[in-house]
C-alpha positions as CSV (number, residue, x, y, z in Angstrom):
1,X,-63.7,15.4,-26.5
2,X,-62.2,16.7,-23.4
3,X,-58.7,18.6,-22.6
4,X,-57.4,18.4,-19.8
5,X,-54.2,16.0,-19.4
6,X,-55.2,12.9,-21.0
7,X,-57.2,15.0,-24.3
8,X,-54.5,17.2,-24.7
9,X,-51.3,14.3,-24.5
10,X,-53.4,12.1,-27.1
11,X,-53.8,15.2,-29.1
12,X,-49.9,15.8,-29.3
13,X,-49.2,12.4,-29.8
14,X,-51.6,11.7,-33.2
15,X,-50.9,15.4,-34.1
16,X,-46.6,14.5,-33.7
17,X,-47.6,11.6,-36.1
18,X,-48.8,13.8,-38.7
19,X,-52.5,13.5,-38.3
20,X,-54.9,16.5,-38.0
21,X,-56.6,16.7,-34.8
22,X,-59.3,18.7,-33.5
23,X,-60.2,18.9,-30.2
24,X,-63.7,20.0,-28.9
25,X,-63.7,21.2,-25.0
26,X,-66.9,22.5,-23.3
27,X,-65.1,25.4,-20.8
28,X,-64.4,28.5,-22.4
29,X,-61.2,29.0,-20.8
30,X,-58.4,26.3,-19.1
31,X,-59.2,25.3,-16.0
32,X,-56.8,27.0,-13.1
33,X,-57.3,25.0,-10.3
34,X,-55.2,21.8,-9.4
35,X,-56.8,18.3,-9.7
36,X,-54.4,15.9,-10.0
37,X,-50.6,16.4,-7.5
38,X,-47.9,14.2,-9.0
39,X,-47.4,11.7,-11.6
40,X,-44.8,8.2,-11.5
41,X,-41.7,8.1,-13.4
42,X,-42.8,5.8,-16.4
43,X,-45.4,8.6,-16.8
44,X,-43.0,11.2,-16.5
45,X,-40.9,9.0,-19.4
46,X,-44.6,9.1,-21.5
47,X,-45.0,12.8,-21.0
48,X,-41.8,13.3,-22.0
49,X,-42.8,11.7,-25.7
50,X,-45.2,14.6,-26.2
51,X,-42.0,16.6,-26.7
52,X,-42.4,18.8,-23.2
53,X,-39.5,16.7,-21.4
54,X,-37.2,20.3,-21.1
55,X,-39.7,21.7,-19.3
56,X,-40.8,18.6,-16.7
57,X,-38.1,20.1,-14.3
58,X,-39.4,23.3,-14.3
59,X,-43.1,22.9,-13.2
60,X,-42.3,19.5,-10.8
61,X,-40.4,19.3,-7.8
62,X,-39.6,15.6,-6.9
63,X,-41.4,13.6,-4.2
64,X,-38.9,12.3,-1.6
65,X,-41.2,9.3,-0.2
66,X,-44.5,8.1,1.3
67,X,-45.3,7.3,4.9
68,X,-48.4,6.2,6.3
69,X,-48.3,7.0,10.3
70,X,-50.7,5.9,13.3
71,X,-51.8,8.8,15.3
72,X,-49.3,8.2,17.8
73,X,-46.9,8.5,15.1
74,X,-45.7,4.7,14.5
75,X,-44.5,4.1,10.8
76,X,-46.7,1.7,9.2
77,X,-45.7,1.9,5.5
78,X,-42.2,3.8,4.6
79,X,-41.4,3.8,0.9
80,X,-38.6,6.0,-0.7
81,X,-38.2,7.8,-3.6
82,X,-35.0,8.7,-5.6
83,X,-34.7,11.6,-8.1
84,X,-33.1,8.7,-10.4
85,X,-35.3,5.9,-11.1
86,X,-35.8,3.0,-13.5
87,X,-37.5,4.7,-16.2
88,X,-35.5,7.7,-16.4
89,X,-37.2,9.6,-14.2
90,X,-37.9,10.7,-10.3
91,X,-39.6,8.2,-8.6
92,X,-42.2,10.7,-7.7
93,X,-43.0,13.7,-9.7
94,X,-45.3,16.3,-7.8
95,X,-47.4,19.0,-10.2
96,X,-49.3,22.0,-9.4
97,X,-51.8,20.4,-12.8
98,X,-52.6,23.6,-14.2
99,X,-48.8,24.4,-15.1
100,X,-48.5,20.9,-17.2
101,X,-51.8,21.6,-18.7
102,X,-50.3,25.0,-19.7
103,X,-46.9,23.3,-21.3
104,X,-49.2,20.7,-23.1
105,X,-51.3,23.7,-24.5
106,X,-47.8,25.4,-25.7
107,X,-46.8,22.3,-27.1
108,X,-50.1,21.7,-29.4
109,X,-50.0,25.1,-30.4
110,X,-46.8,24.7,-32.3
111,X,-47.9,21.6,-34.1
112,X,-50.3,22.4,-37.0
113,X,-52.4,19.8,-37.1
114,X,-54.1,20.3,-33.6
115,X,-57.1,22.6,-33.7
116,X,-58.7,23.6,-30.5
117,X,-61.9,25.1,-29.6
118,X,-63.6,25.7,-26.5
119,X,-66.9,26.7,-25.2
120,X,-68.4,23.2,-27.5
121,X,-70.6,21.1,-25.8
122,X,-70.8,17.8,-27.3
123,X,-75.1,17.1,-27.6
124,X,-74.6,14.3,-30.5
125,X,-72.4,11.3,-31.4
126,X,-73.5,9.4,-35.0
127,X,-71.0,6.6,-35.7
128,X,-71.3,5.5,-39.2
129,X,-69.3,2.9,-41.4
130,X,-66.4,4.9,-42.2
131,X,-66.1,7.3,-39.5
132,X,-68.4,9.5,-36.7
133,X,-70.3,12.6,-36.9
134,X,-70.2,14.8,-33.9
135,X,-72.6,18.4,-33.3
136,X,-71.5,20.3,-30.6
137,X,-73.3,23.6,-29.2
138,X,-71.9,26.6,-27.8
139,X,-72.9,28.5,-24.9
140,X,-75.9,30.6,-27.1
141,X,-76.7,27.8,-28.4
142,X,-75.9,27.4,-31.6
143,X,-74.8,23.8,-33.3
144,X,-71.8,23.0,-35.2
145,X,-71.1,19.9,-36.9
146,X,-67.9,17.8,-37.4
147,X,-67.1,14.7,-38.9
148,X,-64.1,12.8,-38.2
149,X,-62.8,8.8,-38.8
150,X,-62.0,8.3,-35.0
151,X,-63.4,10.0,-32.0
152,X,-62.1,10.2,-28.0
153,X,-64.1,10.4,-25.4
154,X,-61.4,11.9,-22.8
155,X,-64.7,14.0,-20.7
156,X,-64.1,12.9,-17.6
157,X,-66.3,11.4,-15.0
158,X,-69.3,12.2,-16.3
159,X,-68.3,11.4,-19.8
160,X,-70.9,12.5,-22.3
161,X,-69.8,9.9,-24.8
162,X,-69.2,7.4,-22.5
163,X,-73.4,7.6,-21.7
164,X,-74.2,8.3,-25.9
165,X,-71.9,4.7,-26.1
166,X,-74.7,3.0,-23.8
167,X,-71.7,1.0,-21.9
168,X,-72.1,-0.8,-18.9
169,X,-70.4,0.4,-15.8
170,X,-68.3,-2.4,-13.2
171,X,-68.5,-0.5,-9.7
172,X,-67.0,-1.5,-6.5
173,X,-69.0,0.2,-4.8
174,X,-66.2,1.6,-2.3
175,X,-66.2,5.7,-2.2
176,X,-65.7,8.2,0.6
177,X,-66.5,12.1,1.0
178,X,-63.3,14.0,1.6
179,X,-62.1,17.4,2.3
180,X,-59.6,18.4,-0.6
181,X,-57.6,21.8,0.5
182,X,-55.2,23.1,-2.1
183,X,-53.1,25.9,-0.7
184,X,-49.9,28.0,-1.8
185,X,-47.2,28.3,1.1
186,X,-46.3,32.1,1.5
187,X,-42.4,31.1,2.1
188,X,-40.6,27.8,1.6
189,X,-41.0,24.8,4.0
190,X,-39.5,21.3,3.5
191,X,-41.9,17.7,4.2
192,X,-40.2,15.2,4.6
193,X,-41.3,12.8,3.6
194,X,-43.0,14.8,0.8
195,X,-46.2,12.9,1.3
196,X,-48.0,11.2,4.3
197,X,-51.0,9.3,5.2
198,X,-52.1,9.8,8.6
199,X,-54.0,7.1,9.8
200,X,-55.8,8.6,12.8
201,X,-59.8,7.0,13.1
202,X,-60.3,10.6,14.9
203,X,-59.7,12.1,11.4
204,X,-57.7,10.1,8.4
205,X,-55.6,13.0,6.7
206,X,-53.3,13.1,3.5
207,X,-50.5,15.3,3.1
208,X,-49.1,15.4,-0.2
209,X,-46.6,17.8,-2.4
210,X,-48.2,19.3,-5.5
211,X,-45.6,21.3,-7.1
212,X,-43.2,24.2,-6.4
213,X,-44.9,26.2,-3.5
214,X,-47.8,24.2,-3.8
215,X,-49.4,21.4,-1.1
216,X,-52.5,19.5,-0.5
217,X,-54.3,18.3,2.7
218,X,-57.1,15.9,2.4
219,X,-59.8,15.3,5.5
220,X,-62.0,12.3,6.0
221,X,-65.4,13.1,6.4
222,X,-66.7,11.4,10.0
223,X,-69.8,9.2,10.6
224,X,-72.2,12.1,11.4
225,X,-70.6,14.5,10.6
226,X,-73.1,16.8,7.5
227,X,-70.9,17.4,4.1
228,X,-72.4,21.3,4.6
229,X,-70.8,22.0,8.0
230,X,-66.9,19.8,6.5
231,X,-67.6,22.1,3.1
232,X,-66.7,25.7,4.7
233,X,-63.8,27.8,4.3
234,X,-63.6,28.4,8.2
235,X,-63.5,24.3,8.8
236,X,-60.6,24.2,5.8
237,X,-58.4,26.8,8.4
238,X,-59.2,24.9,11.3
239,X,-58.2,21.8,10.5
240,X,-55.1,22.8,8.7
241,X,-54.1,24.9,12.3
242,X,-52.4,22.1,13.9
243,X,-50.0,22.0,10.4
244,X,-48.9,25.3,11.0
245,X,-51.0,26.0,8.1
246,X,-52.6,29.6,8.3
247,X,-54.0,32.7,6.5
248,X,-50.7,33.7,7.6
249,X,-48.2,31.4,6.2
250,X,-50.7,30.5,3.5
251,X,-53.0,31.1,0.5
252,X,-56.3,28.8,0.4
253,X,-56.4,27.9,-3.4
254,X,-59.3,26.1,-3.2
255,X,-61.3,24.0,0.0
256,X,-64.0,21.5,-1.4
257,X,-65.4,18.0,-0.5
258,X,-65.4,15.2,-3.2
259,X,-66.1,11.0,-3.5
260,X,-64.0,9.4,-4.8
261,X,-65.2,6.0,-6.6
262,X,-63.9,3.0,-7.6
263,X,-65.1,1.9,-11.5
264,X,-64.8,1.6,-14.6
265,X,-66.5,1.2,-18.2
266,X,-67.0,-2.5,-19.5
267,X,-66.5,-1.3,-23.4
268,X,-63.9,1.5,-23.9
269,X,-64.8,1.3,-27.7
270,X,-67.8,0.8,-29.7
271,X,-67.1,1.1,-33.5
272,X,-65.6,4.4,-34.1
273,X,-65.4,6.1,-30.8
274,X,-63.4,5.3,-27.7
275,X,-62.7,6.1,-24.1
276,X,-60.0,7.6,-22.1
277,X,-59.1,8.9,-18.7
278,X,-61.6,9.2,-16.6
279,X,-63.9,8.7,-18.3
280,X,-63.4,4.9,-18.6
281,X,-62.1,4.3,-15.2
282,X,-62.2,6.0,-11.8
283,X,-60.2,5.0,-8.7
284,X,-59.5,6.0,-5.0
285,X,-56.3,8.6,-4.8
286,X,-54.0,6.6,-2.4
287,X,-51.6,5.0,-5.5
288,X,-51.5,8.0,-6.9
289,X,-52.5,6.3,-10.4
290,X,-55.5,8.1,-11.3
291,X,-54.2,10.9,-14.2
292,X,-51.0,8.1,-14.6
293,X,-53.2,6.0,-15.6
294,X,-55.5,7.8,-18.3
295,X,-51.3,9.3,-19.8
296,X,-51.0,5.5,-20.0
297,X,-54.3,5.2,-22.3
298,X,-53.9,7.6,-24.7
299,X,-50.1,6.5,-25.4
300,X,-51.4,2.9,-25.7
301,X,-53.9,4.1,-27.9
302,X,-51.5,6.8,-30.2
303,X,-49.9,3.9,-31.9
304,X,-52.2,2.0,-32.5
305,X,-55.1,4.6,-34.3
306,X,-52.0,5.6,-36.0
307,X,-51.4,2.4,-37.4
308,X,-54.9,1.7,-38.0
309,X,-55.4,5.4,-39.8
310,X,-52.2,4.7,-42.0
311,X,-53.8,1.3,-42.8
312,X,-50.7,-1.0,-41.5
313,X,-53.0,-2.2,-39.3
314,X,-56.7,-3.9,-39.2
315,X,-59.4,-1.8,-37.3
316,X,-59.5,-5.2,-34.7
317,X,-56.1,-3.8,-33.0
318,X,-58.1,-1.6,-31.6
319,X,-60.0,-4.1,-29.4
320,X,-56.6,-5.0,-27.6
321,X,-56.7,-1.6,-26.4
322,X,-59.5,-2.1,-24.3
323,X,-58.3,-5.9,-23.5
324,X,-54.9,-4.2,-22.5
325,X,-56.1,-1.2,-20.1
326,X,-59.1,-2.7,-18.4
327,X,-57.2,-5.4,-17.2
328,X,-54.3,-3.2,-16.0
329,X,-56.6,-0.3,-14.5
330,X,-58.8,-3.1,-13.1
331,X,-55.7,-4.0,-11.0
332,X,-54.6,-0.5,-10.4
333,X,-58.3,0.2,-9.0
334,X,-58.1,-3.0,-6.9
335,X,-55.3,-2.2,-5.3
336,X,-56.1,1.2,-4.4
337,X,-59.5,-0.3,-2.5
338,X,-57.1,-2.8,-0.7
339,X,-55.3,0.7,0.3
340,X,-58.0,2.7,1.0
341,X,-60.2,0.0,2.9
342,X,-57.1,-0.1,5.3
343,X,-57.1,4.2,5.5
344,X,-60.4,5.1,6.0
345,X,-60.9,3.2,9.0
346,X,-62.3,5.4,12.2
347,X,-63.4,3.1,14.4
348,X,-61.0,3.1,17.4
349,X,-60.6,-0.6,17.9
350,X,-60.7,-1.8,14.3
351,X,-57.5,1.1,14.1
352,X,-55.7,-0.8,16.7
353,X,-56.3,-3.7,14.9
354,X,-54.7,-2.9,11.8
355,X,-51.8,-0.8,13.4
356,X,-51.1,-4.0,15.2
357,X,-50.9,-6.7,12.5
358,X,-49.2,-4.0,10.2
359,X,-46.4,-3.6,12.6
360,X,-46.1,-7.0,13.4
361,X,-45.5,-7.2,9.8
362,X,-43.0,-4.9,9.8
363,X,-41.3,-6.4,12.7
364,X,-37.4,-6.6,11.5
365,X,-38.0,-4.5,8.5
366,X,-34.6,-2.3,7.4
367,X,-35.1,0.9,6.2
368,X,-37.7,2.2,3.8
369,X,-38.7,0.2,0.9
370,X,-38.9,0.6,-2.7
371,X,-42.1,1.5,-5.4
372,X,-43.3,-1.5,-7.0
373,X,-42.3,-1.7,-10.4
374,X,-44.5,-0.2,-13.5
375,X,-47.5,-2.8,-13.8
376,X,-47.1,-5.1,-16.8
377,X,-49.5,-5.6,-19.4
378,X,-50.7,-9.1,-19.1
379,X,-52.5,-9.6,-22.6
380,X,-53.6,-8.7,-25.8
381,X,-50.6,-7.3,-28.1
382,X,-48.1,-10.2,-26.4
383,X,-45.5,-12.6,-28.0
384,X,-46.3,-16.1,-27.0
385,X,-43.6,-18.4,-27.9
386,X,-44.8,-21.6,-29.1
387,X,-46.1,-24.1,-26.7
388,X,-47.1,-21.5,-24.2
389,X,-50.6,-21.5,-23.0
390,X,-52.8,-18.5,-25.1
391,X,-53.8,-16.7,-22.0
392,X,-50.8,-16.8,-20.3
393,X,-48.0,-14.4,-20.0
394,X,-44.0,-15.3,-21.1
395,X,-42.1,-12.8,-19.1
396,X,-40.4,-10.2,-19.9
397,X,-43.7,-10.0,-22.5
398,X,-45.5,-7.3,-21.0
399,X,-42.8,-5.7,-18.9
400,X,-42.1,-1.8,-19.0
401,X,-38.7,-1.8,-20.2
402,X,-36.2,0.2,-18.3
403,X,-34.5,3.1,-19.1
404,X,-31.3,2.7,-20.7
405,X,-28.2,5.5,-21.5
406,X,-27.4,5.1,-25.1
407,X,-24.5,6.3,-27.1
408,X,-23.6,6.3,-30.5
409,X,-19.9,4.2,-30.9
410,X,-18.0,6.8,-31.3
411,X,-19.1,8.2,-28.0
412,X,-20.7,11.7,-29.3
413,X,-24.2,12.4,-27.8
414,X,-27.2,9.8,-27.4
415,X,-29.3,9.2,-30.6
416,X,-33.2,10.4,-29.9
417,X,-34.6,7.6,-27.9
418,X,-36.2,5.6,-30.6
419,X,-39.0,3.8,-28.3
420,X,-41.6,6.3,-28.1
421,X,-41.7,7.0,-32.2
422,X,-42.4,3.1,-32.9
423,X,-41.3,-0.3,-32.2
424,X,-37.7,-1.5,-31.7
425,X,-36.0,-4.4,-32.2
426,X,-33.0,-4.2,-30.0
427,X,-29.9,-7.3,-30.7
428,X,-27.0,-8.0,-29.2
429,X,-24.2,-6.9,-31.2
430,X,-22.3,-10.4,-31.2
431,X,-25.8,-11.7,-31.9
432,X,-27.3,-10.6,-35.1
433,X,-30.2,-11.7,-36.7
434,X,-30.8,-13.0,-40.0
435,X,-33.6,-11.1,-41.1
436,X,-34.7,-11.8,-44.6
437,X,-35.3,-8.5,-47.2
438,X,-39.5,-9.5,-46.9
439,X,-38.8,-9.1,-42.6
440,X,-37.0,-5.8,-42.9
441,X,-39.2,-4.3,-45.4
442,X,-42.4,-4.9,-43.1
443,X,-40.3,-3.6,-40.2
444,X,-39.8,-0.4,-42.0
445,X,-43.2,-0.2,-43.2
446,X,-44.4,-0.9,-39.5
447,X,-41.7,2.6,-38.5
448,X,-40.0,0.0,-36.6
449,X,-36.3,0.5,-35.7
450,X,-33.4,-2.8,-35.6
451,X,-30.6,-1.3,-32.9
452,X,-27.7,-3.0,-32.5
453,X,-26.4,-2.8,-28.9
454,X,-22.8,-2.8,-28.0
455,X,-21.1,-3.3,-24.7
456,X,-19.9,0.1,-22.9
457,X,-16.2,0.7,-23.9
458,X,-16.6,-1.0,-27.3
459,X,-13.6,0.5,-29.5
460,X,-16.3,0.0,-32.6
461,X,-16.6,3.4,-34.5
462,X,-19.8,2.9,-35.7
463,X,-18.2,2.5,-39.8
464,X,-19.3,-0.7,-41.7
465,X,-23.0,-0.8,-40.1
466,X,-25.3,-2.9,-41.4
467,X,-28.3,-1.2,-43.4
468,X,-31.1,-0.2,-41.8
469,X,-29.8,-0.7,-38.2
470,X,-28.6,1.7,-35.9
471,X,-25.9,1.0,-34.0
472,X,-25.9,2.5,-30.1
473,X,-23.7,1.6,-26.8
474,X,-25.7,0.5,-23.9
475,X,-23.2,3.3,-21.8
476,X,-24.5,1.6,-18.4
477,X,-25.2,-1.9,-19.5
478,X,-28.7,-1.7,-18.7
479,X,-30.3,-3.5,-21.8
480,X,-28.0,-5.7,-22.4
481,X,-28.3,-6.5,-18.4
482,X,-32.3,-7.0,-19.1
483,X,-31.5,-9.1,-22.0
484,X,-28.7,-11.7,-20.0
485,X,-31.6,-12.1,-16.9
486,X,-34.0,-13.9,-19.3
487,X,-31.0,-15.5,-21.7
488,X,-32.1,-13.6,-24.9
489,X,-30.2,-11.8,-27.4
490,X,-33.1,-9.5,-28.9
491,X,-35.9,-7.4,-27.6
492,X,-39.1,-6.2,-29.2
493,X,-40.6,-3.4,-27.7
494,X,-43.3,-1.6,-28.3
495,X,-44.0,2.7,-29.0
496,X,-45.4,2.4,-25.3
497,X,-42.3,0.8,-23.7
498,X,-44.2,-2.3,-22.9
499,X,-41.9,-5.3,-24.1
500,X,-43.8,-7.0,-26.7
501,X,-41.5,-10.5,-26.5
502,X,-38.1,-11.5,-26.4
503,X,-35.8,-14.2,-28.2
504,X,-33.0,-16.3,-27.3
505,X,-31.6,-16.8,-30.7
506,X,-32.3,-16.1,-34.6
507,X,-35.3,-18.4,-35.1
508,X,-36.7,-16.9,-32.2
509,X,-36.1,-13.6,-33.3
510,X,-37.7,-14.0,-36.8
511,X,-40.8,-15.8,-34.9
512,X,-41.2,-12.6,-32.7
513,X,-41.1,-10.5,-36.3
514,X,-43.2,-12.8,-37.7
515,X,-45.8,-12.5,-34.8
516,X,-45.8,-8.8,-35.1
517,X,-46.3,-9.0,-38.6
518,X,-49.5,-11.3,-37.9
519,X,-51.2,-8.7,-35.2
520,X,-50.6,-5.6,-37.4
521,X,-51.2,-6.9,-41.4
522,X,-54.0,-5.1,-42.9
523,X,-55.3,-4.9,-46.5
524,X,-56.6,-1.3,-46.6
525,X,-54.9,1.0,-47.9
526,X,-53.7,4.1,-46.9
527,X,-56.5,6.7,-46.2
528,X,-56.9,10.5,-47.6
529,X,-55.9,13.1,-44.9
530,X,-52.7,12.0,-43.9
531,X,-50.5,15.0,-43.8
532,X,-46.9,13.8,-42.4
């Protein structure tokens, strides 16, 4: 249900798998005007998986950093971005939305197993024992039912299935009114940095890139001041004056006032149908996480319905979704509060305040600093070596693994990444496991992929591999770095790049097997409907 970003990636990704998809969205045509204005580099990596990679560079323009500014202009925050960061990608990515909805729409329409159709409200949800029913009217009126074994509730905000799942909400209760002006520039200017938070209590304003020619303000709405009187074009123009921001040197897209809010759903499944996106979780805009954060759903999610519909897996891996992404949107919300309680301050002294301690704290700093790295997954679908507490999590368990340049031995071009498709078990070349015939055949059965990693310059020509492992130089030593920092000689990761455990030697690599082979054994058998 639902396609904007979030429907439409989840749709490629089940649809890339060989599963038929169909994809019920209540506007009658795609939705031209920008929500969402950049996206990280591990989503730009996930995005990538959908098969639209080639054309990233075409519709983006990357961010160069992110300063937050007093109104007299002192840096409080200064964070840099670089065009080459850990996951493969800029560190900042900004979008005009509508063009990535655009090459996700050209991308489903090439796979056959996606059907799309518009103008469908969803009015009913029955979940039964082996799959959901779903009636949907269109605009005249008239009902249409469909009958699926899984269903995604990707509506947004005002989810429809969310309400027909009857979940509880958590909300923070932290939201602010603000002025949103999209606007096209007329000729070609350069931010720097690309974005900016103006921390001014006569008026907090955001400045952020949002794709080629594209830009965003945002204004605070006062104490006072009516929503009516902020929600006029005239007010857009005056307040984007002092930015040299005109009828002249600029197109208004689009000049509205929104609140943001800070929640999300308590259940993001209830037998047979899920949530994604926004519709199970909605956060202030200052991290930038919000539409990263519903790519990151629906790619933790792929996998595993994949699994599940291919009956490798039980229908309980599910629940780890919803263990996995509340706890790491729960954070992301939480620290975007902590941000915006510190931005949408306008009281005068409680501004000088905060300017003060911030710079105190800043006192000595050298230079910009980095992003954080990607947020780790802290539980659910983990490898807990023995003797470590069950709710406790064994670094580099969890972490998003970096991206590495691979090469075959003989030096010709990269093999396709292979995370992304499956799991991967990467080794040590000097280090190989012992893995019995019963180990390899529920690796293959699993789509998992054994790759052997050699050290850059190896003379190894890639003749006398072993079967069923691929062998691939680390060109830059990044892997193999990642490996030496924790002492381990093999890697499990996961189709979402989340590291699922690591092991120092062979018994530790056929426990992490083992373990794997625990979460995902199921009984059933393969279902009807499977078409690749």
């Amino acid at each position: 249900m639902g396609y904007g970003p979030v429907g439409s990636v989840l749709s490629v990704l089940l649809a890339q798998r060989g599963w038929r998809v169909t994809v019920l969205e209540r506007r009658r045509r795609p939705y031209t005007l920008p929500r969402a204005t950049s996206f990280d580099g591990e989503t730009a990596r996930l995005l990538a998986g959908t098969g639209i990679g080639g054309e990233l560079g075409r519709i983006t323009e990357p961010g160069t950093g992110y300063q937050w500014r007093t109104a007299d202009g002192k840096t409080l925050l200064d964070i840099e971005f670089t065009t080459e960061g850990p996951y493969g990608w800029p560190d900042a990515n900004t979008m005009h939305q509508p063009a990535l909805e655009e090459l996700l729409a050209a991308r489903a329409a090439q796979l056959p197993g996606i059907t799309v159709l518009r103008d469908r409200r969803v009015v009913d949800i029955a979940d039964g024992p082996a799959g959901v029913t779903v009636t949907a009217e269109d605009d005249e009126g008239a009902a249409q039912t469909f009958s699926a074994r899984w269903v995604v509730g990707c509506d947004g905000a005002n989810s429809f299935v969310r309400e027909r799942m009857g979940v509880s909400v958590t909300d923070l209760g932290f939201s602010y009114e603000w002025l949103l002006c999209d606007v096209e520039l007329r000729e070609p200017r350069a931010f720097v940095p690309t974005n900016v938070q103006l921390c001014d209590p006569a008026r907090p304003t955001t400045l952020v890139g949002s794709g080629p020619g594209h830009r965003r303000w945002e204004f605070m709405r006062l104490p006072g001041e009516r929503a009516a009187d902020l929600n006029r074009e005239e007010t857009a123009w005056r307040l984007l004056a002092p930015f040299d921001v005109t009828p002249d040197t600029a197109r208004l897209l689009r000049s509205t006032t929104y609140i943001f809010q800070a929640r999300w759903a308590d259940e993001w499944r209830v037998g047979h149908v899920l949530l994604a996106g926004d519709a199970a979780h909605l956060m202030p805009p200052f991290a930038g996480q919000g539409m990263c954060s519903g790519v990151r759903d629906v790619v933790n999610l792929a996998w595993r319905l994949d699994l599940v519909l291919r009956g490798t897996a039980p229908e309980s891996l599910l629940d780890t979704y919803t263990e996995e992404r509340r706890a790491q949107v729960r954070e992301s919300i939480l620290a975007s509060v902590q941000l915006g309680r510190l931005i949408c301050v306008t009281d005068p002294a409680a501004a000088a305040e905060r300017d003060a301690t911030v710079l105190a704290n800043r006192r000595g700093a050298r230079g910009p600093g980095r992003p954080d790295p990607a947020r780790p997954i802290t539980c659910g679908l983990l490898h807990r070596p023995d003797g470590a507490a069950p709710d406790t999590r064994v670094p580099p368990a969890g972490e998003v693994l970096p991206h590495a340049r691979l090469l075959r031995p003989s030096g010709a071009e990269p093999p396709a990444d292979p995370v992304g498709r499956g799991f991967v078990l990467y080794v040590m070349s000097e280090a190989e496991p012992d893995l019995t015939p019963d180990r390899r055949s529920f690796l293959r059965e699993a789509g998992a992929e054994v790759v052997r990693l050699w050290p850059a310059g190896t003379s190894y020509d890639g003749t006398g591999g072993v079967a069923d492992v691929v062998d691939a130089v680390d060109a830059d030593g990044v892997l193999r770095g990642y490996l030496d920092r924790y002492g381990a000689s093999a890697l499990l990761v996961r189709p979402d790049y989340h590291v699922f455990g690591a092991a120092a030697d062979p018994a530790g690599v056929t426990a992490l097997v083992d373990d794997l082979r625990t979460h995902l054994t199921a009984p059933a058998p393969t279902p009807a409907g499977h078409t690749g």
